[in-house]
Gaussian input, Z-matrix of N, CA and C with variables (Angstrom, degrees):
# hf/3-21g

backbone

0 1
 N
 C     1     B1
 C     2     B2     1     A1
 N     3     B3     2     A2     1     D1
 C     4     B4     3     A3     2     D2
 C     5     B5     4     A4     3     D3
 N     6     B6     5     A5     4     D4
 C     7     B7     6     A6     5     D5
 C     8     B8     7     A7     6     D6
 N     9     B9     8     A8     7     D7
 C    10    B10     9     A9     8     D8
 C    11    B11    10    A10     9     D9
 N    12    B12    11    A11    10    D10
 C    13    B13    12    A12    11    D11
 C    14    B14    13    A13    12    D12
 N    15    B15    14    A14    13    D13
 C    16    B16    15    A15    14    D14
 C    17    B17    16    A16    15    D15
 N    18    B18    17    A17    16    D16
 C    19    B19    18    A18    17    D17
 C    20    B20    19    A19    18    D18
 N    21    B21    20    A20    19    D19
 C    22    B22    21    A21    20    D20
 C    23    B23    22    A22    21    D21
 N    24    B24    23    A23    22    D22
 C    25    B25    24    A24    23    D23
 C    26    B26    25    A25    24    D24
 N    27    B27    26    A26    25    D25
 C    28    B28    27    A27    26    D26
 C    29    B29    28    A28    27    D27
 N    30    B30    29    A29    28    D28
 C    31    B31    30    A30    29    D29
 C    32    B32    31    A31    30    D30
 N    33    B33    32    A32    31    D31
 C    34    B34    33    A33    32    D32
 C    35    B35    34    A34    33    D33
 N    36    B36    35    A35    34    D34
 C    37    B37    36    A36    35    D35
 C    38    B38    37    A37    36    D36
 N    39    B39    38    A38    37    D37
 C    40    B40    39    A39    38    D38
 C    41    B41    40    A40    39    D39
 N    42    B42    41    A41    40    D40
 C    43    B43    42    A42    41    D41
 C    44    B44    43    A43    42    D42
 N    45    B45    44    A44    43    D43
 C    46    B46    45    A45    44    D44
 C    47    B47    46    A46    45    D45
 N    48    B48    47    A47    46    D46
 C    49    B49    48    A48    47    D47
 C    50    B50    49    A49    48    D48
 N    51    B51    50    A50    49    D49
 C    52    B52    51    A51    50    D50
 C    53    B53    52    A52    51    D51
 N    54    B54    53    A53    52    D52
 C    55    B55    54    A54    53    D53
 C    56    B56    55    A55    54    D54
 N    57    B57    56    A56    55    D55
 C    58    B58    57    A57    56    D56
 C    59    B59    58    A58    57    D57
 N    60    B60    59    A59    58    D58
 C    61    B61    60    A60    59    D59
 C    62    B62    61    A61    60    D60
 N    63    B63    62    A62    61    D61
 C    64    B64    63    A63    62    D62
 C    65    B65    64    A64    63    D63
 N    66    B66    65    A65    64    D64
 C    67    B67    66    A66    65    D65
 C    68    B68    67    A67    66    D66
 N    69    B69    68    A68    67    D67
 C    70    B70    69    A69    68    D68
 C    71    B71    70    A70    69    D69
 N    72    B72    71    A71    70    D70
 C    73    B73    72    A72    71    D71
 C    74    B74    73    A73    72    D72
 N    75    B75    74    A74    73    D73
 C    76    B76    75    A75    74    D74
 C    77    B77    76    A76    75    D75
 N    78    B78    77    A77    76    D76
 C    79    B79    78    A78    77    D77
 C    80    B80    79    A79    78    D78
 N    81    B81    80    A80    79    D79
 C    82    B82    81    A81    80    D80
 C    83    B83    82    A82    81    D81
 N    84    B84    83    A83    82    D82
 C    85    B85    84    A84    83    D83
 C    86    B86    85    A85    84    D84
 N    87    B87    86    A86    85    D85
 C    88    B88    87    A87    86    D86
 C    89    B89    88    A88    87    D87
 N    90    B90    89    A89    88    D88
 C    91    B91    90    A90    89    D89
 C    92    B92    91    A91    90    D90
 N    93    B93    92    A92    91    D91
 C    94    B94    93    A93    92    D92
 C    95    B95    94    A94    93    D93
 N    96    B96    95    A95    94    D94
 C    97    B97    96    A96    95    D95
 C    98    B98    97    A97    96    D96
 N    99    B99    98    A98    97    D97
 C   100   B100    99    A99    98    D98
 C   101   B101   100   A100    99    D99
 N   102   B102   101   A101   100   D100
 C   103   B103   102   A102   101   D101
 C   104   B104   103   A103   102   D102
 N   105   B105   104   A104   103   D103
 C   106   B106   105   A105   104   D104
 C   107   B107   106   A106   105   D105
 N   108   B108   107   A107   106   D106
 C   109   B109   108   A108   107   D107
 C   110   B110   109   A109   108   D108
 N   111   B111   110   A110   109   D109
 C   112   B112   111   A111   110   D110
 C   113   B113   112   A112   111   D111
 N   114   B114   113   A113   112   D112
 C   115   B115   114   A114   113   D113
 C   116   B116   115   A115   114   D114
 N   117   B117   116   A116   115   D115
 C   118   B118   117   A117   116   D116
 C   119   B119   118   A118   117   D117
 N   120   B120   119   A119   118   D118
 C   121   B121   120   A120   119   D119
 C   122   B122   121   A121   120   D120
 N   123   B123   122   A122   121   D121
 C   124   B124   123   A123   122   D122
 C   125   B125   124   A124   123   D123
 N   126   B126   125   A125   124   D124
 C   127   B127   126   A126   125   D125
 C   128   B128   127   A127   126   D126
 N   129   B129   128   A128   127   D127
 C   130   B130   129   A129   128   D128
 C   131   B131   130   A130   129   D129
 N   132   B132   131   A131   130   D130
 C   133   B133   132   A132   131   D131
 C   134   B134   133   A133   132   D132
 N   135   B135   134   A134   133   D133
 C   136   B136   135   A135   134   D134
 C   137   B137   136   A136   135   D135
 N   138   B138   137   A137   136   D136
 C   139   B139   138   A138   137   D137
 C   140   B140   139   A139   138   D138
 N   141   B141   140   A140   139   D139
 C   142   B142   141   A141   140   D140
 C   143   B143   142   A142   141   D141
 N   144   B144   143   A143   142   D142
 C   145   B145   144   A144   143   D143
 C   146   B146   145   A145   144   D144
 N   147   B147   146   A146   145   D145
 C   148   B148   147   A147   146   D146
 C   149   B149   148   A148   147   D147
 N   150   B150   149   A149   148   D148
 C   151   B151   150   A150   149   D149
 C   152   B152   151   A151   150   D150
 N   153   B153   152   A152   151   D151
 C   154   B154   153   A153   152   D152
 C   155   B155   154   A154   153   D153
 N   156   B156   155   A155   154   D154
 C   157   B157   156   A156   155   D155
 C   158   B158   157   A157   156   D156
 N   159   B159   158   A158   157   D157
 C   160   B160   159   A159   158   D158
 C   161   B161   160   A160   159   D159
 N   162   B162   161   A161   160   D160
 C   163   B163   162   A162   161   D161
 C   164   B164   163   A163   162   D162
 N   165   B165   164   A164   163   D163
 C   166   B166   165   A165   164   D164
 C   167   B167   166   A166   165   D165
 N   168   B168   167   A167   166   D166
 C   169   B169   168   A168   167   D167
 C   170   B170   169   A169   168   D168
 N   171   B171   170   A170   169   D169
 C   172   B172   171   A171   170   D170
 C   173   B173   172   A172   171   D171
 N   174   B174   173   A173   172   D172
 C   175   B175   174   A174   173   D173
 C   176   B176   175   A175   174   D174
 N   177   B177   176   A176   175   D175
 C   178   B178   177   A177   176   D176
 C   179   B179   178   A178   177   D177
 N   180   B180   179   A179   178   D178
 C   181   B181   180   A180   179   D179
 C   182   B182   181   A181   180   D180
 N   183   B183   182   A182   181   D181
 C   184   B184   183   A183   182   D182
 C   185   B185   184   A184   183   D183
 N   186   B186   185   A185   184   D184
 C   187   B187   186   A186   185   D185
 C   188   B188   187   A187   186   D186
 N   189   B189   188   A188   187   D187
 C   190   B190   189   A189   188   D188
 C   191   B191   190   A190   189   D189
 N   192   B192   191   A191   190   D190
 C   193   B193   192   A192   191   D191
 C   194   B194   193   A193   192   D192
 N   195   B195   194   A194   193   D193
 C   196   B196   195   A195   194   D194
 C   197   B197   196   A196   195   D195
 N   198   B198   197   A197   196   D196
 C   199   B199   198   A198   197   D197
 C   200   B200   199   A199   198   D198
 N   201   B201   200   A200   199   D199
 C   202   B202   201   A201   200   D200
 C   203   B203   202   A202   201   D201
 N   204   B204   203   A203   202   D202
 C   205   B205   204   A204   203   D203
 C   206   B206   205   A205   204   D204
 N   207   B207   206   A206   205   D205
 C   208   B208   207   A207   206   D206
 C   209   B209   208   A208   207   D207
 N   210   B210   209   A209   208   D208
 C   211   B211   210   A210   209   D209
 C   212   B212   211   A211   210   D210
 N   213   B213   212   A212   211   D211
 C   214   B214   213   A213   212   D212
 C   215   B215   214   A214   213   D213
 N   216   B216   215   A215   214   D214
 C   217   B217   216   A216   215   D215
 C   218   B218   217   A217   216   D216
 N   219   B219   218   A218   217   D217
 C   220   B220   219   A219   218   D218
 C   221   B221   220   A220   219   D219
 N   222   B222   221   A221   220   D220
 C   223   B223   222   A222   221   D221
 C   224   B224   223   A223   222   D222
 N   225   B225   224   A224   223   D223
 C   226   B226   225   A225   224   D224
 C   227   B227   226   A226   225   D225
 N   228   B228   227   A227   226   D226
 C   229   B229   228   A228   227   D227
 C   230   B230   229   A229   228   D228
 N   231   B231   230   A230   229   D229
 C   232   B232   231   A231   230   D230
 C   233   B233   232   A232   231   D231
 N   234   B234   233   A233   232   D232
 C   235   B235   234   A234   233   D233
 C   236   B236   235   A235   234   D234
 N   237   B237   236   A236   235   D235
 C   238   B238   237   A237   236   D236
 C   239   B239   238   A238   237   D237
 N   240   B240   239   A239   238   D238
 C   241   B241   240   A240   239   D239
 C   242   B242   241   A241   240   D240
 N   243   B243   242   A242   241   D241
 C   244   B244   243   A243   242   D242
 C   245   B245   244   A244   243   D243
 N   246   B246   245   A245   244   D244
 C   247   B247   246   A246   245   D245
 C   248   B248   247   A247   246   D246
 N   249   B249   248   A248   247   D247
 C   250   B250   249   A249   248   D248
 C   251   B251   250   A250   249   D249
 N   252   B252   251   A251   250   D250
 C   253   B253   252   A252   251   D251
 C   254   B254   253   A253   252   D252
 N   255   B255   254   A254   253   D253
 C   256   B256   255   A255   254   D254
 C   257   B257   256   A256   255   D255
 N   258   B258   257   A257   256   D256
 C   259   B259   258   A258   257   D257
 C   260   B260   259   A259   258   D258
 N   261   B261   260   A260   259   D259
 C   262   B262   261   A261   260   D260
 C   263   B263   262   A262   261   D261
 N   264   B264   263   A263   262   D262
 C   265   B265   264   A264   263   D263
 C   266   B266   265   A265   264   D264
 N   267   B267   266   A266   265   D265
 C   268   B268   267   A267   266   D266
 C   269   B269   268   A268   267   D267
 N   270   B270   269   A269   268   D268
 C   271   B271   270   A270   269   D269
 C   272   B272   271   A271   270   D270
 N   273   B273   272   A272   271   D271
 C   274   B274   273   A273   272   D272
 C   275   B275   274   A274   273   D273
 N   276   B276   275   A275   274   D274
 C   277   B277   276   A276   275   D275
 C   278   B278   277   A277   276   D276
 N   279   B279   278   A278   277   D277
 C   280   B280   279   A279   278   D278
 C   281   B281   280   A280   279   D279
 N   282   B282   281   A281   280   D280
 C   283   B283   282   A282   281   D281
 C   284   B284   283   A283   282   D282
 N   285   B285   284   A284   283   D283
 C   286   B286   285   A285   284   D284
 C   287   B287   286   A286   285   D285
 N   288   B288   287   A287   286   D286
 C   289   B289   288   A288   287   D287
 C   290   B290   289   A289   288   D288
 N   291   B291   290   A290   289   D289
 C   292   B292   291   A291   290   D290
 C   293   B293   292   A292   291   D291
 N   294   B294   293   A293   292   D292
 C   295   B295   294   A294   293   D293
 C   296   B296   295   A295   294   D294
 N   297   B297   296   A296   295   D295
 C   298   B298   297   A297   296   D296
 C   299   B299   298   A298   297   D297
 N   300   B300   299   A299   298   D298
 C   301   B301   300   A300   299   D299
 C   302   B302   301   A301   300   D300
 N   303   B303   302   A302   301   D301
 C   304   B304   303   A303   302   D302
 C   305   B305   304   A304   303   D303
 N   306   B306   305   A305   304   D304
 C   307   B307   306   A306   305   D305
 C   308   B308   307   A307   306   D306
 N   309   B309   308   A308   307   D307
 C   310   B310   309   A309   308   D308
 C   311   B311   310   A310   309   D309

   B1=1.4505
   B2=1.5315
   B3=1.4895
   B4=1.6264
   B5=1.2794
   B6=1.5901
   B7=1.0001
   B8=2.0218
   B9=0.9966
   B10=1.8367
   B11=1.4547
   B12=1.4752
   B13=1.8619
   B14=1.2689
   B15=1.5820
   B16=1.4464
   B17=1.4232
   B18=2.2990
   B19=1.4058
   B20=1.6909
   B21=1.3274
   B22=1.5502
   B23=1.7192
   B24=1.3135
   B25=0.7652
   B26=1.3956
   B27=1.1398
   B28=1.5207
   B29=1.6460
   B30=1.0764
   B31=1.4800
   B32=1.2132
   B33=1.4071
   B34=1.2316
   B35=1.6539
   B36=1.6764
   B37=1.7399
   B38=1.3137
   B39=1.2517
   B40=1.8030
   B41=1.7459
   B42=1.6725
   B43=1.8008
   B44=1.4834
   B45=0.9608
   B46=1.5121
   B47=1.4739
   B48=0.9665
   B49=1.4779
   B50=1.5966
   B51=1.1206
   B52=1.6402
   B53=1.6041
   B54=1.8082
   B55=1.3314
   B56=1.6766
   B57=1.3771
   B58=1.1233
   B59=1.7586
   B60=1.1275
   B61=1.7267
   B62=1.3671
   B63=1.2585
   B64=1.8168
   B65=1.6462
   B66=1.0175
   B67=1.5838
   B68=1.4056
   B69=1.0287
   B70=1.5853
   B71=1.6883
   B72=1.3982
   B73=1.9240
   B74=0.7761
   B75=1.4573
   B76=1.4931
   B77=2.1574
   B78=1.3115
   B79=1.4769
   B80=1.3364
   B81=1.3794
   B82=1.6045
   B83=1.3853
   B84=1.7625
   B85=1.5543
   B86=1.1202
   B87=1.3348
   B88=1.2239
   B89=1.9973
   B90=1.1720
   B91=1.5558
   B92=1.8608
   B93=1.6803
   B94=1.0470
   B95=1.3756
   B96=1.6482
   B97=1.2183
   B98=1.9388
   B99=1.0180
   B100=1.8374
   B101=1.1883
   B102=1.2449
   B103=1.3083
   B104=1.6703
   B105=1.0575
   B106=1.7866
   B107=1.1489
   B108=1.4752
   B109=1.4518
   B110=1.6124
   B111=1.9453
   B112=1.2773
   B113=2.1470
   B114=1.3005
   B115=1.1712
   B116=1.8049
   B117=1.4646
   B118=1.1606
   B119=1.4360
   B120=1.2783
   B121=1.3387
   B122=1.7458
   B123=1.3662
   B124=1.2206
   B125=1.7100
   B126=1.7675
   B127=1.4284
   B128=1.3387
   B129=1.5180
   B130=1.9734
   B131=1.3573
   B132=1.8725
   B133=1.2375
   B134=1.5659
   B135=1.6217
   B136=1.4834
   B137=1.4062
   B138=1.4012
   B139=1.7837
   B140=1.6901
   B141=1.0058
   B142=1.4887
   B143=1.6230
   B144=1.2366
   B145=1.7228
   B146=1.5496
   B147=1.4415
   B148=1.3749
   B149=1.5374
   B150=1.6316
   B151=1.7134
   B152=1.1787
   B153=1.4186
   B154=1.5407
   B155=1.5091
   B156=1.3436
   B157=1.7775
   B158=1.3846
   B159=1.9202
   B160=1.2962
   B161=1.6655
   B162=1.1784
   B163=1.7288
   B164=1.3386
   B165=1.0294
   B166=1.7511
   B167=2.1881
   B168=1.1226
   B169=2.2826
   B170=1.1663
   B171=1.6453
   B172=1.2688
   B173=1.7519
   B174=1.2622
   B175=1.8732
   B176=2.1900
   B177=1.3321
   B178=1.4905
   B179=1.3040
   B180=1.2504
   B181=1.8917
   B182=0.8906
   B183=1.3036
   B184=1.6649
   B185=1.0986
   B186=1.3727
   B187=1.4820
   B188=2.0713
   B189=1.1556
   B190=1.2821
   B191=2.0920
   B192=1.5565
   B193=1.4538
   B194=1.3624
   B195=1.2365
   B196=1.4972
   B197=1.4635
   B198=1.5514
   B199=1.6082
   B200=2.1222
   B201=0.7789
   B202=1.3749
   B203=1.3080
   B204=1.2810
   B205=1.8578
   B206=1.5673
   B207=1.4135
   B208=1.7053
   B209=1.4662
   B210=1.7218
   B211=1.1225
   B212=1.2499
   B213=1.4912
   B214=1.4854
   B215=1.7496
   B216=1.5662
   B217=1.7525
   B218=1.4777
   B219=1.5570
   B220=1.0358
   B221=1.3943
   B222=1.8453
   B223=2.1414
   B224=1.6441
   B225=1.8458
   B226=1.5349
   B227=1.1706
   B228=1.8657
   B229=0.9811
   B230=1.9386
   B231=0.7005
   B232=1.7737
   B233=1.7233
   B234=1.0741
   B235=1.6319
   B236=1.6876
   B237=1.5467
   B238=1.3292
   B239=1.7759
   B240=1.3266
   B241=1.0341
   B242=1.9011
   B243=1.6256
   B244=1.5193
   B245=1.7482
   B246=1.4226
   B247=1.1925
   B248=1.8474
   B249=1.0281
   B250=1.5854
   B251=1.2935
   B252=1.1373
   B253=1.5580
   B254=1.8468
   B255=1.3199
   B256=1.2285
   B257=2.2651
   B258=1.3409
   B259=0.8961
   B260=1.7582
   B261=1.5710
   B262=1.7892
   B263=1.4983
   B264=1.3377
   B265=0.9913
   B266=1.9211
   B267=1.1486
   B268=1.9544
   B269=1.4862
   B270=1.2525
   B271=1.5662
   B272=1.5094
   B273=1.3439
   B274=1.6092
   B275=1.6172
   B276=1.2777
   B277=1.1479
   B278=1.8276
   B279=1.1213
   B280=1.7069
   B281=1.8484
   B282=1.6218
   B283=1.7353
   B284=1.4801
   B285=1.3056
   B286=1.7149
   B287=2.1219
   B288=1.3528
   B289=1.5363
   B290=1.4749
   B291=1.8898
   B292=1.3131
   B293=2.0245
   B294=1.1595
   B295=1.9995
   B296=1.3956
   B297=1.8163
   B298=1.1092
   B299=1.8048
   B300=1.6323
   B301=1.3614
   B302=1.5499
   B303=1.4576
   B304=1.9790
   B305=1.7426
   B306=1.0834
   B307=1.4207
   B308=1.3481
   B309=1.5891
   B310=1.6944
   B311=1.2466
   A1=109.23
   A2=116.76
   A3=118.66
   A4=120.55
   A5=125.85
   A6=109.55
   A7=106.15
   A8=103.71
   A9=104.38
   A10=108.31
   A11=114.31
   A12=118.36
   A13=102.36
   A14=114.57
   A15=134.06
   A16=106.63
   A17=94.85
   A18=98.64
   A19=117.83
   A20=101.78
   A21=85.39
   A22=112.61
   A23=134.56
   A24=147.59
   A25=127.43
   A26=128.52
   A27=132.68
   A28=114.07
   A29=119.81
   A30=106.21
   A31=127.01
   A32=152.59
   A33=141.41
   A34=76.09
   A35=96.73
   A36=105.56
   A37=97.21
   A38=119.42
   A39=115.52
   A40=106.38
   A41=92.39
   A42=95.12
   A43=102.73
   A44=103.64
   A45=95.54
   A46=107.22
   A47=134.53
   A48=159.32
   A49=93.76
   A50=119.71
   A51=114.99
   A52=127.78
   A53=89.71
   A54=101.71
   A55=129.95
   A56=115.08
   A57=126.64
   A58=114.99
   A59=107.37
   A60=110.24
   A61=108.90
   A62=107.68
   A63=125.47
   A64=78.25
   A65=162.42
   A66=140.66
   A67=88.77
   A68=146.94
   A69=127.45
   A70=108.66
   A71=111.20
   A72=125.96
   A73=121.28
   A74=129.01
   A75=133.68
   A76=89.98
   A77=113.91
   A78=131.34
   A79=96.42
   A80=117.19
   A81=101.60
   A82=117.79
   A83=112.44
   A84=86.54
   A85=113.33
   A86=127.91
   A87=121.36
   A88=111.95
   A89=100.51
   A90=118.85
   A91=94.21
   A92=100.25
   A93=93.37
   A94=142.42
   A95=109.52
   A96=150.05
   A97=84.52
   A98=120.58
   A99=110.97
   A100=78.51
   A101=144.19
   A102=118.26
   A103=103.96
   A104=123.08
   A105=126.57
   A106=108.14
   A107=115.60
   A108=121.29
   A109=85.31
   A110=113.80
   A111=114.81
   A112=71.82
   A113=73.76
   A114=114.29
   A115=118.81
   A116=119.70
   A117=113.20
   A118=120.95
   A119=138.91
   A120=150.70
   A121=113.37
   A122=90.11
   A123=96.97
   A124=93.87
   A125=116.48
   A126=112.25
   A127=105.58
   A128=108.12
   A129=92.73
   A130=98.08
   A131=112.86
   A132=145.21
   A133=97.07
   A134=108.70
   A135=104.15
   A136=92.13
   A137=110.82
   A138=117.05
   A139=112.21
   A140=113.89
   A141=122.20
   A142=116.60
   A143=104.18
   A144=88.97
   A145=91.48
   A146=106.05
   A147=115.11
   A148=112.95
   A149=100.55
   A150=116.30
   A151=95.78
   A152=136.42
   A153=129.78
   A154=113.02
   A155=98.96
   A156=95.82
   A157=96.39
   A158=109.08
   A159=111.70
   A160=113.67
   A161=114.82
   A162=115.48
   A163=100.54
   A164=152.18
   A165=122.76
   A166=73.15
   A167=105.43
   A168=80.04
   A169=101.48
   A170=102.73
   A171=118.38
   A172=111.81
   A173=126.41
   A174=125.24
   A175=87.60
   A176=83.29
   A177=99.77
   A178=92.97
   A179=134.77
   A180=166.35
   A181=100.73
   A182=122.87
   A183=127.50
   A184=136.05
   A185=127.76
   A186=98.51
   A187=92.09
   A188=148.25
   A189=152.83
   A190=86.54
   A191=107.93
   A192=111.72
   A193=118.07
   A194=120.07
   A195=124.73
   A196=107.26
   A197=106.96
   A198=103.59
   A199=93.18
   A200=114.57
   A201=111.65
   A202=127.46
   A203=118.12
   A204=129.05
   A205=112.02
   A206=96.59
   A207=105.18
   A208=111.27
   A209=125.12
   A210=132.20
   A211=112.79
   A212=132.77
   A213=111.16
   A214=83.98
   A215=149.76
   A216=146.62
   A217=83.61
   A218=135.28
   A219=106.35
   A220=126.42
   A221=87.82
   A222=126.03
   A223=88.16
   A224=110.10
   A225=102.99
   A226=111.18
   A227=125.91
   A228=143.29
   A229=92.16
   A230=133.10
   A231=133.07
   A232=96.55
   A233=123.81
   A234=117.57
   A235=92.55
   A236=130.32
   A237=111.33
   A238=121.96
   A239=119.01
   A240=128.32
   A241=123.12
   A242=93.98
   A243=97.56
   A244=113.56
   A245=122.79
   A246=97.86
   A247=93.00
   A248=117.29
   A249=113.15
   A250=121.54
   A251=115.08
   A252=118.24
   A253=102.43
   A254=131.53
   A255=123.87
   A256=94.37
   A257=119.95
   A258=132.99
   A259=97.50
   A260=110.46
   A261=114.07
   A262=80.25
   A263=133.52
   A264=112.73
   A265=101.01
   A266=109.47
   A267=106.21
   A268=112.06
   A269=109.80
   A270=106.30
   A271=90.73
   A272=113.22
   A273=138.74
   A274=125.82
   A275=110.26
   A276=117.40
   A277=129.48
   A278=106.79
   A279=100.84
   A280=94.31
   A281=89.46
   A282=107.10
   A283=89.17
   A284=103.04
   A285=141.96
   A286=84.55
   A287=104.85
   A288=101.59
   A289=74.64
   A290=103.80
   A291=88.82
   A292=82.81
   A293=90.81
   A294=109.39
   A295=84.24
   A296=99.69
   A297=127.66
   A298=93.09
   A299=131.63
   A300=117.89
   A301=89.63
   A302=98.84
   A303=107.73
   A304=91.92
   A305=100.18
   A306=107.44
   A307=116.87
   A308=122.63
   A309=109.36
   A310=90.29
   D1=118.34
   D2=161.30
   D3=-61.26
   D4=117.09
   D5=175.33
   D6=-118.96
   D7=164.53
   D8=-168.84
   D9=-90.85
   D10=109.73
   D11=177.96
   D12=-86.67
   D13=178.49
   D14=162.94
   D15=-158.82
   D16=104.80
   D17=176.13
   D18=-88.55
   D19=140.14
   D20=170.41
   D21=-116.61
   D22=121.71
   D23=-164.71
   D24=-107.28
   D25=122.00
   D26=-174.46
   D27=-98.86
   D28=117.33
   D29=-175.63
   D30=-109.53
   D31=139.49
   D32=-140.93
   D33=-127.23
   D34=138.29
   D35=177.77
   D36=-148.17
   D37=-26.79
   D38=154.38
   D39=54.86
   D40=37.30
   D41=169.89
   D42=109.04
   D43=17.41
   D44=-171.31
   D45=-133.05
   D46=52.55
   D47=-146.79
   D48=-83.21
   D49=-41.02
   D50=-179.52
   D51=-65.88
   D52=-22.92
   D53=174.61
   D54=-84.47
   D55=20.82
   D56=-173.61
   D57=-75.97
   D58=-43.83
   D59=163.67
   D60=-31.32
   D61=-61.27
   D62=-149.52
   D63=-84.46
   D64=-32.84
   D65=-173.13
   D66=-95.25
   D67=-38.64
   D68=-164.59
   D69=-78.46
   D70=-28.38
   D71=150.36
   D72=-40.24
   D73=-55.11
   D74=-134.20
   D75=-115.65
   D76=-16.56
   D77=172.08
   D78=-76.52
   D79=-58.30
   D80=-170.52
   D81=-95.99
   D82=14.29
   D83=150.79
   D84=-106.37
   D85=2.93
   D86=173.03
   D87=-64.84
   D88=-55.94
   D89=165.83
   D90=-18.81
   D91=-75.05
   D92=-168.50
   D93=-49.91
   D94=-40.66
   D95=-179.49
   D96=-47.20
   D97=-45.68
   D98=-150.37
   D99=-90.16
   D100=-13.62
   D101=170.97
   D102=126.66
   D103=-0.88
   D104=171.12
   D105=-63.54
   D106=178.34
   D107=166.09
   D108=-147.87
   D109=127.40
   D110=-162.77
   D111=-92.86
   D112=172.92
   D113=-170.58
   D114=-131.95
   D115=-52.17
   D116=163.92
   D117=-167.13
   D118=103.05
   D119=164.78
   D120=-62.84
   D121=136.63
   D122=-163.75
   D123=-144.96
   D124=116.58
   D125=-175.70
   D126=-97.93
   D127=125.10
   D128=171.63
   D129=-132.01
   D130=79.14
   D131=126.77
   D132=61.50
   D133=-162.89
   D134=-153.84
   D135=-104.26
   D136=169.55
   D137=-168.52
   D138=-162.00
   D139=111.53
   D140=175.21
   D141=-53.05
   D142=150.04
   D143=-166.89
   D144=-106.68
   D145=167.24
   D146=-167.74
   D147=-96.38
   D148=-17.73
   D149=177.07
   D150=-115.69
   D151=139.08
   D152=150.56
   D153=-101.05
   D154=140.66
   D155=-171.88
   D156=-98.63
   D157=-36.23
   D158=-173.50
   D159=-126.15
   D160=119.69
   D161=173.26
   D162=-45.52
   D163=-14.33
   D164=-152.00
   D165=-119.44
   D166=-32.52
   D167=174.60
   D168=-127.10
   D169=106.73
   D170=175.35
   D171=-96.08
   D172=10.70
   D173=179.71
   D174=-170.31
   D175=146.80
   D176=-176.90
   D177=-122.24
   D178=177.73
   D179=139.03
   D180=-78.00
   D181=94.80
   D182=138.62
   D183=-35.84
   D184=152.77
   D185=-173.37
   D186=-161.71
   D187=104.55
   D188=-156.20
   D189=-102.11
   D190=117.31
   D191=147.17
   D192=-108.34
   D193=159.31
   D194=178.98
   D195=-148.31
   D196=110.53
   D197=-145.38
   D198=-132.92
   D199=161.15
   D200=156.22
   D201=-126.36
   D202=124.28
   D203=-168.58
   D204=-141.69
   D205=166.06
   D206=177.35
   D207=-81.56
   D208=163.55
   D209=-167.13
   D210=-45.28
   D211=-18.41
   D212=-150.44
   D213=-116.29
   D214=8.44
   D215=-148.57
   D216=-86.18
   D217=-41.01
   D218=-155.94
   D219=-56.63
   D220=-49.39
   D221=-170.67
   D222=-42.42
   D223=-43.78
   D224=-161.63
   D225=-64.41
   D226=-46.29
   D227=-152.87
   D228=-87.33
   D229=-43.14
   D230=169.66
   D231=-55.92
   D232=-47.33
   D233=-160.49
   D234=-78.49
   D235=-38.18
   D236=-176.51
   D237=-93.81
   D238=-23.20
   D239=149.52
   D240=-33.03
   D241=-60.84
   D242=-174.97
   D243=-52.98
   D244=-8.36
   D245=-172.02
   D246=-118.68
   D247=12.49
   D248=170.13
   D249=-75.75
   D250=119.47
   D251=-170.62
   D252=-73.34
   D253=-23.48
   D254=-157.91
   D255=-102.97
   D256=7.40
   D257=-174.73
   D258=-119.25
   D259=113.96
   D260=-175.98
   D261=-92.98
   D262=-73.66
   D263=-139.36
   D264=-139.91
   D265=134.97
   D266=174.55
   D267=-124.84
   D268=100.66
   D269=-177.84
   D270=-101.75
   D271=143.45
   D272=164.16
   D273=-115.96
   D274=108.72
   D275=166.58
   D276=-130.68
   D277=157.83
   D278=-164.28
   D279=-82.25
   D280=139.41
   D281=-168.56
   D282=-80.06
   D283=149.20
   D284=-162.35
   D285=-70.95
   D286=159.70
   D287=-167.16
   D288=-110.42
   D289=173.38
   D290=-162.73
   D291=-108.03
   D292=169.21
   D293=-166.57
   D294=-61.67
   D295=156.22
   D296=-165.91
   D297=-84.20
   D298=175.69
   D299=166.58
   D300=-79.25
   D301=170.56
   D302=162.39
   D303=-106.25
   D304=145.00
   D305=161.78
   D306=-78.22
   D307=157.54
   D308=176.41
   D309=-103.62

């Protein structure tokens, strides 16, 4: 069964602001690679964080995917993510379905 995710992704570029194309690429073929089919990326630019865990990354690149995959893309996509250094943070959750019509 396909079901519809929404990754949100934090990207660590640590000065390297030009390189954001080539990580938001190299994110969605990985996406693809596990077997998704993205659906829609959406960048909402760089953002200071309100907690710092670490002095040396104080603002990440956001980055919203909306992909569709089988039950197991996330576990995959959490297990290869976790060791990318240019990836801070990948939270996955299943995208909201969209409202039924109301009849009048």
């Amino acid at each position: 069964m396909v079901t519809k995710y929404e990754g949100l992704f934090i990207l660590n570029l640590a000065g390297r602001e030009e390189g954001v194309k080539d990580v938001i690429d190299r994110v969605s073929s990985v996406i693809t690679e596990a077997g998704g089919k993205l659906d829609t990326v959406q960048k909402m630019d760089k953002r200071a964080f309100s907690r710092v865990t670490d002095k040396k990354l104080q603002s990440g690149f956001y980055v919203n995917f909306i992909f569709e995959g089988g039950s197991n893309i996330v576990s995959d996509l959490q297990n290869r993510f976790a060791r990318d250094e240019e990836v801070y943070r990948a939270l996955f959750t299943k995208a909201a379905a969209a409202p039924a019509p109301v009849a009048a």
